[in-house]
N, C-alpha and C positions, 0 to 999 in steps of 0.2 A: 504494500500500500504506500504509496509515493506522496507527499503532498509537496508541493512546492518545488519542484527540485529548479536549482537557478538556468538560466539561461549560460549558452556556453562563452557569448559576448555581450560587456555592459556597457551601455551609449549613454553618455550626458543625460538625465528626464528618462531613462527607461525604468519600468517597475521590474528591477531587479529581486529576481527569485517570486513573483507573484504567481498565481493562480491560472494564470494564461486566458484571461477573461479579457477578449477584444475589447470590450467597452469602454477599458480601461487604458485610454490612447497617452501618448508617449508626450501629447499637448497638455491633454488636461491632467496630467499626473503630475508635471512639470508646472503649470499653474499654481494647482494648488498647494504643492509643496513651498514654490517660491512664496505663497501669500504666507502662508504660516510662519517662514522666515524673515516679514519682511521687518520685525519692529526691534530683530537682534541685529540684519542686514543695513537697515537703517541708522541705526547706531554705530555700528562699525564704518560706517561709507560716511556718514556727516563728521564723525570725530576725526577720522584719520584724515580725510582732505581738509582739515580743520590745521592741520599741521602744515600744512604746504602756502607759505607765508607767500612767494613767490612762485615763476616756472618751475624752478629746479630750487628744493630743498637738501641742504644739505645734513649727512648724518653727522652728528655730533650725541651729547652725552645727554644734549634739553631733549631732542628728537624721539633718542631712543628711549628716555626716560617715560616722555608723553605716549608715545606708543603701545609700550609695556603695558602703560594704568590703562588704554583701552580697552585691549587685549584683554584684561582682567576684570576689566566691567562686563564684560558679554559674557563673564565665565568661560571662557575657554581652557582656563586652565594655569596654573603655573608654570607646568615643567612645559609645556607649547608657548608658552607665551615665552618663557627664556629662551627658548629654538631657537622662535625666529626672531628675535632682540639679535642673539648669538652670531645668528648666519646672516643678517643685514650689516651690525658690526663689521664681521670678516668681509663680506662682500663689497660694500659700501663705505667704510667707513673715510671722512673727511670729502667723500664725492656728494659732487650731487646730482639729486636721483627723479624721477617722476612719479608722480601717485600709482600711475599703470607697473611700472617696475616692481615696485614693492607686493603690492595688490599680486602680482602673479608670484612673486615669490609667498606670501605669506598663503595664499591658496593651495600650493603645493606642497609647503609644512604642513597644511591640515588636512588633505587629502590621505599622505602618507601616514597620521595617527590615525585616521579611521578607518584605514583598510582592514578586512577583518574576512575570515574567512568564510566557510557554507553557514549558511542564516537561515535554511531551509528549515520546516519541522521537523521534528522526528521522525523517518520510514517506520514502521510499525508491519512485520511478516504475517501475522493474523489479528484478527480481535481490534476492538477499537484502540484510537492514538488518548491518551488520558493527557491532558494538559490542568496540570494546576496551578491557579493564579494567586497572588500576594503581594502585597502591599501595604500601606498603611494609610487610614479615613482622610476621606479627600482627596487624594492622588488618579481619580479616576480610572478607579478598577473595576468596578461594574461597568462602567461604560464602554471599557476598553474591552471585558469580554464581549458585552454584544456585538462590538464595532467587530471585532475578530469571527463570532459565530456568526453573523453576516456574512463575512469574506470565503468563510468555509460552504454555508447553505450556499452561497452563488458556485457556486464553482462543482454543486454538486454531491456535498457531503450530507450524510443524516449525521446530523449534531444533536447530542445532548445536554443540555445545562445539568449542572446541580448548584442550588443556591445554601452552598455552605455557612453564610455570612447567618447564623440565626440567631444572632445579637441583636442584631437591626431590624427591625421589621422591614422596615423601606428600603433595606438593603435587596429583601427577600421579592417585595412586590415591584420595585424598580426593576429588577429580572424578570420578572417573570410576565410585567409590561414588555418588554423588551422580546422574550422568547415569541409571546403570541405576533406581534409585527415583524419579524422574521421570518417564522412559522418553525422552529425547533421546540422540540420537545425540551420539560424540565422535570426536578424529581425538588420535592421540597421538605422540608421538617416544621414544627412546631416551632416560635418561636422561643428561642433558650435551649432547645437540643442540641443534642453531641452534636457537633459540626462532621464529627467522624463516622457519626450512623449513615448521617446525609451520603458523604461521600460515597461508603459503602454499597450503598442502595442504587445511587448512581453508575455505579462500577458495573453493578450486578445485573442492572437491565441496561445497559449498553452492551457490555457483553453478550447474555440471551438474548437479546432484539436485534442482533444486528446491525448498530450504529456504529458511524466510521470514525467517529470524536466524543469524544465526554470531557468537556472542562468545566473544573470546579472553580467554585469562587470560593475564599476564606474568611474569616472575618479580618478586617482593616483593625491595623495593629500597628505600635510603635515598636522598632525593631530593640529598644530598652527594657520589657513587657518578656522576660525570662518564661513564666508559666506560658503566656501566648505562643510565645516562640514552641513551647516544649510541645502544644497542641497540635499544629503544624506539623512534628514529627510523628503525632499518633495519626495523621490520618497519612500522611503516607506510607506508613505499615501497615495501615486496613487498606488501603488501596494497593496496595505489593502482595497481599495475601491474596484480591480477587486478580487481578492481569498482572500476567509476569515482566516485570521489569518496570511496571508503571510504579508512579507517572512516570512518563516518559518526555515530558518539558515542565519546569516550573518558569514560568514569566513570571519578572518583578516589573510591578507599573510605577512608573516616577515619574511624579511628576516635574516638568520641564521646568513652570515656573518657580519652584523650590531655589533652584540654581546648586548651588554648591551643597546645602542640606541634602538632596536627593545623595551626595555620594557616602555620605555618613548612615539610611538609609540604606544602600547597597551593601555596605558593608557587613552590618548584623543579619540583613538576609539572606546574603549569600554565605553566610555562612552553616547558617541555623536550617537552612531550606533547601538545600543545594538547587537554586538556581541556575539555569539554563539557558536564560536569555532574558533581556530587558523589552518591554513593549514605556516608549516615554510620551508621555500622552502632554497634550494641551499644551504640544509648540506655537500653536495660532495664538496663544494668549500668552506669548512670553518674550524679553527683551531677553532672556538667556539660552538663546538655543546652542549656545556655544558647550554647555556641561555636557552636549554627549561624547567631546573630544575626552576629559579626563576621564569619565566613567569607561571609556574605551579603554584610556590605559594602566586603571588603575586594578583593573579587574577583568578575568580573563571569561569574557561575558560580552558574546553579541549581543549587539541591539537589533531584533528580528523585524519591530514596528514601530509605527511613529503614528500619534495621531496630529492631524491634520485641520482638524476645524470641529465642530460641534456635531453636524451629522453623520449617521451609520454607515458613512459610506466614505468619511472619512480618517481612512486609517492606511496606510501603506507600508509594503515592503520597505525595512532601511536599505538607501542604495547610496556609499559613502561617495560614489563621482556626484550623482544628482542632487546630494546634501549640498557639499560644497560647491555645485555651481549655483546654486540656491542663494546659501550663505554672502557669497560673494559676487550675487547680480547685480552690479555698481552700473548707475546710469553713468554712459563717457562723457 
């Protein structure tokens, strides 16, 4: 069972590793990505030609200093942000340079931290693919499964929900709004039940039914929350006892506008849950799209998804060329 496997060449705006759903053209995926970016994009393009006193700017110690502090307001990161300080230094230093110059050099320092390898799902040789999802309240993780069980029912998959979250009530009925306008099946509990029965039940008739996917949702938790964290682990021992080797993806949802928070977040998750890749939602609404360069490199965890705007239909494959020419769509 194959989901996503990537294409074998990736073009500037192509939806790298998707679904292979025509609808999904190489225009409007490239639109909507670039919109999502535009208010971190923005920022980066008015500050840095904010430096350029004259034609030619030249590199000195104020330049690169002011540069750096950009850099670092978009959250891109430290150890990127000193790169390319470093390699402008080397390259440049006491010359002077043009906005485009630099602009192609710092694009391809960031290209290079997000390159990353297969971001495909999990293959799965029988039985459904179990994907479990976690995060913590607010981060748009309900949202982010249905944007996902979307991408899967178009493309032809029987999806399963399980609404794990049974702390929440709203957690449980937001899903389950959600499962009926997609048209996927869900499996629900009581609320204040084992989160872990939920799962279970879910396993067990995905398995017997015949469904190609079963993703769970958890209860939203702070990655500080030791007993939460340890809950987490019980249900993926009741989920390893019904399909063997499940789960077989846990996605951590981060939110993008966090900025730097989201990678303190990754941290206790990925450790506590063995996470398997990151879905970073609510880039449309953030000046920091720049944190998925350090989350790339601080943690050995692709990012599979990105959400892209408010509707179910905005969610896309990560594709690190498409990001960064996004990122860096400077009007000339």
């Amino acid at each position: 069972m194959v989901f996503w496997s990537k294409k074998k060449k990736e073009e500037p705006g192509s939806s790298s590793g998707a679904s292979g759903d025509s609808s999904e053209s190489s225009d409007g995926f490239f639109a909507a990505l670039r919109g999502a970016l535009n208010k971190t994009a923005k920022l980066l393009q008015t500050d840095i030609r904010d430096l350029w006193k004259s034609e030619g700017q030249v590199v000195n110690d104020e330049f690169l200093r002011d540069l750096f502090a950009i850099l670092i307001r978009s959250d891109i990161g430290t150890e990127t942000a000193t790169k390319i300080r470093e390699q402008i230094q080397t390259d440049y230093r006491a010359r002077k340079v043009q906005f485009e110059e630099i602009i192609k050099l710092i694009r391809a320092q960031v290209l290079s931290q997000l390159q990353q390898g297969e971001t495909a799902l999990a293959n799965v040789d029988s039985g459904p693919l179990v994907i479990l999802v976690v995060g913590v309240n607010g981060s748009g993780k309900t949202t982010s499964i249905a944007k996902l069980a979307n991408r899967l029912t178009k493309d032809g998959k029987k999806v399963l929900l399980a609404a794990g979250d049974t702390f929440r009530a709203a957690a449980v009925e937001q899903l389950t709004i959600w499962s009926e306008r997609i048209g996927c099946s869900i499996v629900k509990g009581d609320q204040g039940a084992d989160p872990a029965t939920v799962a279970y039940k879910a396993t067990e008739k995905a398995k017997n039914e015949g469904f190609d996917v079963c993703i769970i949702d958890t209860a939203g938790r702070l990655q500080t929350q030791t007993n939460l964290m340890q809950q987490l682990d019980k249900i993926r021992r009741v989920i390893g006892k019904q399909i063997e080797n499940a789960p077989h993806e846990v996605l951590l949802v981060l939110d993008s506008t966090a900025g730097q928070n989201a990678i303190s977040q990754a941290k206790g998750f990925s450790a506590a849950a063995g996470c398997t890749g990151i879905i970073l939602s609510k880039l449309d609404g953030s000046a920091k799209g720049g944190v998925v360069i350090p989350i790339r490199q601080q943690f050995n965890l692709p990012v599979k998804f990105i959400g892209v705007g408010e509707k179910i239909d905005d969610m896309q494959v990560f594709d690190p060329v498409a990001f960064t020419e996004a990122l860096f769509n400077f009007d000339k």
